[in-house]
N, C-alpha and C positions, 0 to 999 in steps of 0.2 A: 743430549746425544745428537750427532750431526744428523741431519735427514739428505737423503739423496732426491736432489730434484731433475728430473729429467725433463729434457728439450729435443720433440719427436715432430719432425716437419716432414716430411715427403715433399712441400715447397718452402725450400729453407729460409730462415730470418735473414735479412741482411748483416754483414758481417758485424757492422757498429751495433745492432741489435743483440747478437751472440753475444761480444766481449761485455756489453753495459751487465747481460742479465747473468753473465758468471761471475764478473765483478760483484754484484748485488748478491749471487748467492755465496761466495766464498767469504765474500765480508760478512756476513752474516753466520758465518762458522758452518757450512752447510756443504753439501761436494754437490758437485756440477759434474751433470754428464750430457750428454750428445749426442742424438740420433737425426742426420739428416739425408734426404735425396734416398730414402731408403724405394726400392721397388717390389718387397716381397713382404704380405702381412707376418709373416714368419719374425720375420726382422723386429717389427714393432714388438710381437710378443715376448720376444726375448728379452728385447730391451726394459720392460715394463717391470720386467718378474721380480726384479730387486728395491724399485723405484717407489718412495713415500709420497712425492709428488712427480707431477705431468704436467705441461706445457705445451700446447698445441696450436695449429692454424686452423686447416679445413680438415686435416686429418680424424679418421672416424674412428672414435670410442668405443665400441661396441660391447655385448655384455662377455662377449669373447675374450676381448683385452681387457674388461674388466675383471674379470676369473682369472686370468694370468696373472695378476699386478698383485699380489698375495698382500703387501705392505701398503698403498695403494692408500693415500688419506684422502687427497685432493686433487682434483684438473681444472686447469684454467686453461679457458681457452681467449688466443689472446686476440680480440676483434668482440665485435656483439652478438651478432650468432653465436646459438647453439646446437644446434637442429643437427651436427653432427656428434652428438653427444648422446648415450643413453640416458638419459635421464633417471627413467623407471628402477634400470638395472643397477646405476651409480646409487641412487637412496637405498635400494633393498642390500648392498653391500656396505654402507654407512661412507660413501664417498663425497666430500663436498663440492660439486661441480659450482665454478665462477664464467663466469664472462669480463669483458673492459670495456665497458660502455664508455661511449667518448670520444674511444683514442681515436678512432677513423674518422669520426665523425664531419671535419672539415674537409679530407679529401674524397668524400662520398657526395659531400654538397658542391664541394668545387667540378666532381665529374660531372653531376648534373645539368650545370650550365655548360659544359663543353659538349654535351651532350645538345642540350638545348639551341644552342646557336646555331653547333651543326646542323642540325632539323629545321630552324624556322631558314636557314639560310640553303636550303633545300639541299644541302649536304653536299654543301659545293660546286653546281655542277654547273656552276657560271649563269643560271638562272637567276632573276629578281627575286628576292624572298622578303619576310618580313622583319619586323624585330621584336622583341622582351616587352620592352618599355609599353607600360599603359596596360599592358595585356593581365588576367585574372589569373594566379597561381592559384593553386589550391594540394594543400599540406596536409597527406592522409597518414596521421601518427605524427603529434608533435612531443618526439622525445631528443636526444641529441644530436642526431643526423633533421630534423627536422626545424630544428630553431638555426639548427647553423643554414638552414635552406634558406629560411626567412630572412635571414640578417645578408646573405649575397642575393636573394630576392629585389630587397630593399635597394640596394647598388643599381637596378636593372629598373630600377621607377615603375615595379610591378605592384601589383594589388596584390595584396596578400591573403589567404583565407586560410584553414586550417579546423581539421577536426583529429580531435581523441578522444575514443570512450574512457580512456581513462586519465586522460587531463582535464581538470577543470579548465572551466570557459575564459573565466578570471585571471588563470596562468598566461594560455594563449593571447587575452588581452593585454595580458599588461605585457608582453614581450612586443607589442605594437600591432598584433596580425589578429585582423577578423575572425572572429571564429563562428562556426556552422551549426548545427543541430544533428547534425546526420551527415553520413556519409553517402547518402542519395543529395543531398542539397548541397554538397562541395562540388560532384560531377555536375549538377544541375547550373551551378551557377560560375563554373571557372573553366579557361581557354586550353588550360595543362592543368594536368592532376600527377601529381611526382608521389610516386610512393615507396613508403615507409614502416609498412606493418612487415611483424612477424609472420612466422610460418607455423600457424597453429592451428587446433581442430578449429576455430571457429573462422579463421582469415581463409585459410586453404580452397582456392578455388572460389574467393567470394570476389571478384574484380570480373566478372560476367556479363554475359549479351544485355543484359535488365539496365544493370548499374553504366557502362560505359555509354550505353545508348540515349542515356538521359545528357550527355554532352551537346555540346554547340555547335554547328558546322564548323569544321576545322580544328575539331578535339584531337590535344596529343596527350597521351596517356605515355610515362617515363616510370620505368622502375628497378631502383637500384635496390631493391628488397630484397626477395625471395623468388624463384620459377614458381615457386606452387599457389601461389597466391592466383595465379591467374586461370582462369578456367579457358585454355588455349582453342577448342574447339569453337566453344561460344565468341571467343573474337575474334577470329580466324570468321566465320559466319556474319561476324560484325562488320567485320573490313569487308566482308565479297558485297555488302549490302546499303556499306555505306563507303565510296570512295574516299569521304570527306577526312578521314580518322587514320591516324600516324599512329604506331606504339614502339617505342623506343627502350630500352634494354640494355643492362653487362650484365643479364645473366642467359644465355641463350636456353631459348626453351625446346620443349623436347619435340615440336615441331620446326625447328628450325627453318630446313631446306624449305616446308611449305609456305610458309610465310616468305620469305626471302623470294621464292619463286612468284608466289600469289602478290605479295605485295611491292614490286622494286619503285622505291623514291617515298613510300611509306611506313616502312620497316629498317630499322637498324639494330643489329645486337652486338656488340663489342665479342671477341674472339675468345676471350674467358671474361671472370668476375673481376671487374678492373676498380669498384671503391675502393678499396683499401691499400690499394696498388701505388703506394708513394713510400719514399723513403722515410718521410718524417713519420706515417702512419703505423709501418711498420715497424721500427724503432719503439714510438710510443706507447704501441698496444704489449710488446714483447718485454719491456722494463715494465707496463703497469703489473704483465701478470708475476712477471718475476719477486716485485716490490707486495702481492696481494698473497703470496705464498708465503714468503718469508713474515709477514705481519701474521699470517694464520697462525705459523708453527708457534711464534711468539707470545702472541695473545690471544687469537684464539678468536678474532677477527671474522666476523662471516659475511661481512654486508654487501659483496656482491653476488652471494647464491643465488645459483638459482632453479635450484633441485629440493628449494623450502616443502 
């Protein structure tokens, strides 16, 4: 029996991304449906109420939409975050929530150094600045936006270091990059700390006055992660106390204006979330979830849950 999969963006796919992931679901005997640029949760809920599957961006899940979506198997969402996703609510209704680890993953590491350049090159302002080359990276979460750090690291004749609790040491070696004991001995011994962690009970607000302050004069802290990870007070206090310390950002935090205000020629945040912001990225993450739905219905495929 066909399944209806539905594609609910409030910030639309690009269009080669629409036609690939209707093409994949009609080829697959399956009906395609459509919800974009909607402005009223109304909208969403309606849309959901008939829908076997879901397909999303940053659009939020809630257990709301999840009570509406009566048929409702599975959501993917299509990038690596999921934090807009109920989780809790999606298991206790037997819904199998995915992610697409991956597909951003080059245009997250490529922001990085645009990001980076701009910063050591003092963001333009016609002043001498420094460069990459020779200088200590240090890679917090080496999963697929973090090895693709290391390999355009590598381009930049950077030292490489990196920690994950949950990668072994062995992995990060043998991908070429030093790897640390701790995430106080990555700050402790590297020039940028580019980060990479989730947004969960144990990360949420652990990037604090303790851990940045173990940096080097001239510590830039860069994070295409998550806002929550940062304990914004605490570095905000950081930077009044230490001129020395840049923090650079696309994800603006909920201090903005003060930082912007407090810190000008040491603060950058990008205007929205801009990793994932490429055509090819987009593209690749909206066909992977389209290709991870349709393999579900089929076989029954779970391996990118992540509501285990």
């Amino acid at each position: 029996m066909a399944k209806k999969i539905l594609v609910a963006t409030e910030k639309p796919f690009a269009k080669q991304a629409v036609e690939g992931i209707k093409d994949i679901v009609e080829k697959s005997g399956n009906t395609f449906a459509l919800l974009e640029n909607y402005t009223d949760k109304q909208q969403l809920l309606d849309a959901v109420s008939d829908a076997d599957a879901l397909i999303i961006r940053s659009d939020k899940v809630t257990a709301e939409v999840l009570e509406a979506a009566k048929n409702l198997k599975i959501v993917v969402r299509a990038g690596a975050g999921y934090d807009n996703v109920d989780l809790d609510a999606a298991t206790k209704k037997g819904v199998v929530v995915m992610n697409t680890p991956g597909q951003n993953s080059n245009a997250v590491a490529e922001l990085v150094f645009g990001l980076l350049v701009f910063t050591v090159r003092n963001f333009y302002n016609g002043k001498s600045g420094s460069e990459l080359k020779g200088k200590k990276l240090g890679i917090l979460a080496f999963g697929q936006v973090g090895r693709n750090v290391a390999r355009v690291a590598k381009g930049f004749d950077m030292d490489v270091y990196a920690y994950d609790a949950f990668c072994p040491k062995e992995a990060i070696e043998a991908a070429g990059v030093k790897a640390v004991d701790s995430q106080d001995a990555l700050f402790e011994n590297c020039d940028i700390v580019s980060l990479h962690i989730p947004a969960t009970a144990e990360t949420k607000q652990s990037i604090n006055y303790a851990l940045v302050n173990k940096m080097k004069k001239g510590g830039i802290v860069i994070n295409t992660a998550r806002k929550e990870v940062i304990n914004e007070p605490e570095l905000i206090k950081l930077m009044e106390e230490r001129s020395d310390l840049k923090y650079i950002t696309d994800i603006a935090p909920d201090a903005n204006e003060e930082f912007k205000t407090k810190f000008e020629g040491r603060y950058f945040a990008t205007p929205k979330k801009m990793g994932a912001q490429t055509a090819e990225a987009n593209i690749n993450a909206g066909l992977a979830a389209a290709n991870q739905i349709v393999d579900f219905f089929a076989t029954g495929n779970k391996k990118f849950q992540v509501n285990k």
